[in-house]
C-alpha positions as CSV (number, residue, x, y, z in Angstrom):
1,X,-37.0,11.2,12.9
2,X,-38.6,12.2,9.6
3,X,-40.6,8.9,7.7
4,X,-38.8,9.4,4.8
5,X,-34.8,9.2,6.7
6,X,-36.7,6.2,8.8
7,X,-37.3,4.5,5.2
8,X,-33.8,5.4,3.7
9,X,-32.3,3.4,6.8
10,X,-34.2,0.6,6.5
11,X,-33.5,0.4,2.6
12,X,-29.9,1.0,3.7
13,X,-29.9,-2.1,6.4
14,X,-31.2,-4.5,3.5
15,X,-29.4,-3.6,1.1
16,X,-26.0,-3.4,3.2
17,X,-27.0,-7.3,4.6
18,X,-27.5,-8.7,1.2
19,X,-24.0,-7.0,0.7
20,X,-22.8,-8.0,3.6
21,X,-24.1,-12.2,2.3
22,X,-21.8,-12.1,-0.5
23,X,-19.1,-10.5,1.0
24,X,-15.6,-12.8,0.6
25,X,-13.0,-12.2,3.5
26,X,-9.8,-12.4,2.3
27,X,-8.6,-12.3,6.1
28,X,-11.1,-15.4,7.0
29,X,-14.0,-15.1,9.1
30,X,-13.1,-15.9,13.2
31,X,-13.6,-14.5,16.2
32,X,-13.6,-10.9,16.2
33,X,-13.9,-8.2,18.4
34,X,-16.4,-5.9,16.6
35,X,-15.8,-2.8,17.8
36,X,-11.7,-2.6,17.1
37,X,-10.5,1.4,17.5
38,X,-7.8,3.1,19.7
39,X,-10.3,4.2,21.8
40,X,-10.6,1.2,22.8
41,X,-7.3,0.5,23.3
42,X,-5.8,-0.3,26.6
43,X,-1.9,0.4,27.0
44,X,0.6,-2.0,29.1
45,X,4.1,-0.2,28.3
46,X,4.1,-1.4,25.0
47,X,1.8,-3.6,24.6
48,X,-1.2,-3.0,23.1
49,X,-4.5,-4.6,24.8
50,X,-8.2,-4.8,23.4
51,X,-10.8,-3.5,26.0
52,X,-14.6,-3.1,26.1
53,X,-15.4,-6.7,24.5
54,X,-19.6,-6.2,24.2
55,X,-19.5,-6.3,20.7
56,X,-17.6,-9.9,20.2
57,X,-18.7,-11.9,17.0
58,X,-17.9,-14.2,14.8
59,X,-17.3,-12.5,11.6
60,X,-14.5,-11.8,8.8
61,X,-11.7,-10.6,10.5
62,X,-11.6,-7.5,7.9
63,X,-14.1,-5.9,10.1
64,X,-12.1,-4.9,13.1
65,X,-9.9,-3.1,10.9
66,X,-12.4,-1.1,9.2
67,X,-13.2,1.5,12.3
68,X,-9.6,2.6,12.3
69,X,-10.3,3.8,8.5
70,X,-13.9,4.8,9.1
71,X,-12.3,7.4,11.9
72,X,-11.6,9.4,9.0
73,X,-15.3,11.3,9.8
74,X,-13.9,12.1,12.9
75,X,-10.5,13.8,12.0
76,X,-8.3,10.7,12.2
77,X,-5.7,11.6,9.4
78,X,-4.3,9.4,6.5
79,X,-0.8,9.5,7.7
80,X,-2.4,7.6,10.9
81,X,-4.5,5.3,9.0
82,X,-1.9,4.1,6.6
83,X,0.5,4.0,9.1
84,X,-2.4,1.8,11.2
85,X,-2.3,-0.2,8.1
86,X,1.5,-0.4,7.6
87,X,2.1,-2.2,10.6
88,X,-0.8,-4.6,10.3
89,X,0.3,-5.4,7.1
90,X,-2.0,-5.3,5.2
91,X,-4.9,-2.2,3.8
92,X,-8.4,-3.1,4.0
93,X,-9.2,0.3,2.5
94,X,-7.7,-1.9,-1.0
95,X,-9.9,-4.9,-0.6
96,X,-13.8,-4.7,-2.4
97,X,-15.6,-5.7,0.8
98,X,-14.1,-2.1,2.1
99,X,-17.3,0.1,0.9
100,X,-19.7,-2.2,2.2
101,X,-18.2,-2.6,6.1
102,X,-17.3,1.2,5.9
103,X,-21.4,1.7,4.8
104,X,-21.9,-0.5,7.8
105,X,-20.2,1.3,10.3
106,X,-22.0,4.6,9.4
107,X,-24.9,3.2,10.3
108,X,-23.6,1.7,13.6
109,X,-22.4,5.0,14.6
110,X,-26.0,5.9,14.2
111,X,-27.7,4.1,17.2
112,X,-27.0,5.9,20.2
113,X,-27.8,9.6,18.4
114,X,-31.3,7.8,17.5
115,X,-32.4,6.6,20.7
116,X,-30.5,10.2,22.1
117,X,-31.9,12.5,19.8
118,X,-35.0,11.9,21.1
119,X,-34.5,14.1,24.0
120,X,-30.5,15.5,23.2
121,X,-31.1,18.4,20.8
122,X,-27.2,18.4,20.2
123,X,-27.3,14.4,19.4
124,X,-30.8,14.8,17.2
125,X,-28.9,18.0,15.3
126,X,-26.0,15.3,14.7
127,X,-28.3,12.2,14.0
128,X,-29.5,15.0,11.1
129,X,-26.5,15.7,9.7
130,X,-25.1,12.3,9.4
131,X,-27.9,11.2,7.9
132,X,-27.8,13.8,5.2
133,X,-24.2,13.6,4.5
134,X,-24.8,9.2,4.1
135,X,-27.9,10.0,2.0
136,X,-25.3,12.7,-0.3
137,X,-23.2,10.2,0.1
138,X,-20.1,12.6,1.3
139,X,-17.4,10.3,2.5
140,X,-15.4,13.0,3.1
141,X,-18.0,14.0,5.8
142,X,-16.6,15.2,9.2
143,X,-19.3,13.9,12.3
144,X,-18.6,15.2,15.8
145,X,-19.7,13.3,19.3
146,X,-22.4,15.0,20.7
């Protein structure tokens, strides 16, 4: 990874924790699952069950809702994600902590193309170009799994 993306990210990390510090849950901060998305969604007829559990934290509940939203860079449509905000009842996409855990989650995503891209050309050509479209800051973005 070029020195000057490996400095952007770092700059990114600090500024996003300080962020992060003054952040003010309008949910409440509990025990969340961390890595809340319909991928990781187990079905039971009709009952919805959360799977894949490594990512449990203690946290403001507004964070497992944000992945649903941050789907968006993969093709994940508004008509789902308001509908996915409908029945919870409430939008985090409306609430000021919104840019901060969304920024977050970018650079989540990021982890396994790093250590990947190292050996992955397909993974190191997608680590590139999510880094460039964060750094443009292009929300509207589209990122593909390598």
């Amino acid at each position: 990874m070029p020195e000057d993306d490996r400095a952007w990210l770092s700059r990114q990390r600090a500024a996003l924790l300080a962020e992060y510090d003054e952040l003010r849950s309008t949910l409440g901060r509990r025990l969340i699952h961390g890595d809340a998305y319909p991928g990781n969604t187990l079905w039971d007829g009709d009952r919805a069950i959360l799977g894949d559990w490594d990512e449990v934290a203690f946290g403001p509940r507004e964070l497992d809702l944000i992945n649903t939203h941050q789907g968006a860079r993969f093709g994940r449509g508004l008509t789902e994600r308001t509908a996915f905000s409908d029945a919870y009842g409430w939008d985090a996409t409306r609430w000021s902590g919104y840019p901060t855990l969304r920024a977050m989650r970018d650079l989540h995503t990021l982890a396994a193309y790093i250590e990947r891209g190292q050996t992955d050309p397909r993974a190191a050509a997608e680590l590139r170009h999510r880094i460039r479209t964060l750094r443009d800051r292009d929300l509207a973005a589209r990122w593909r799994a390598a």
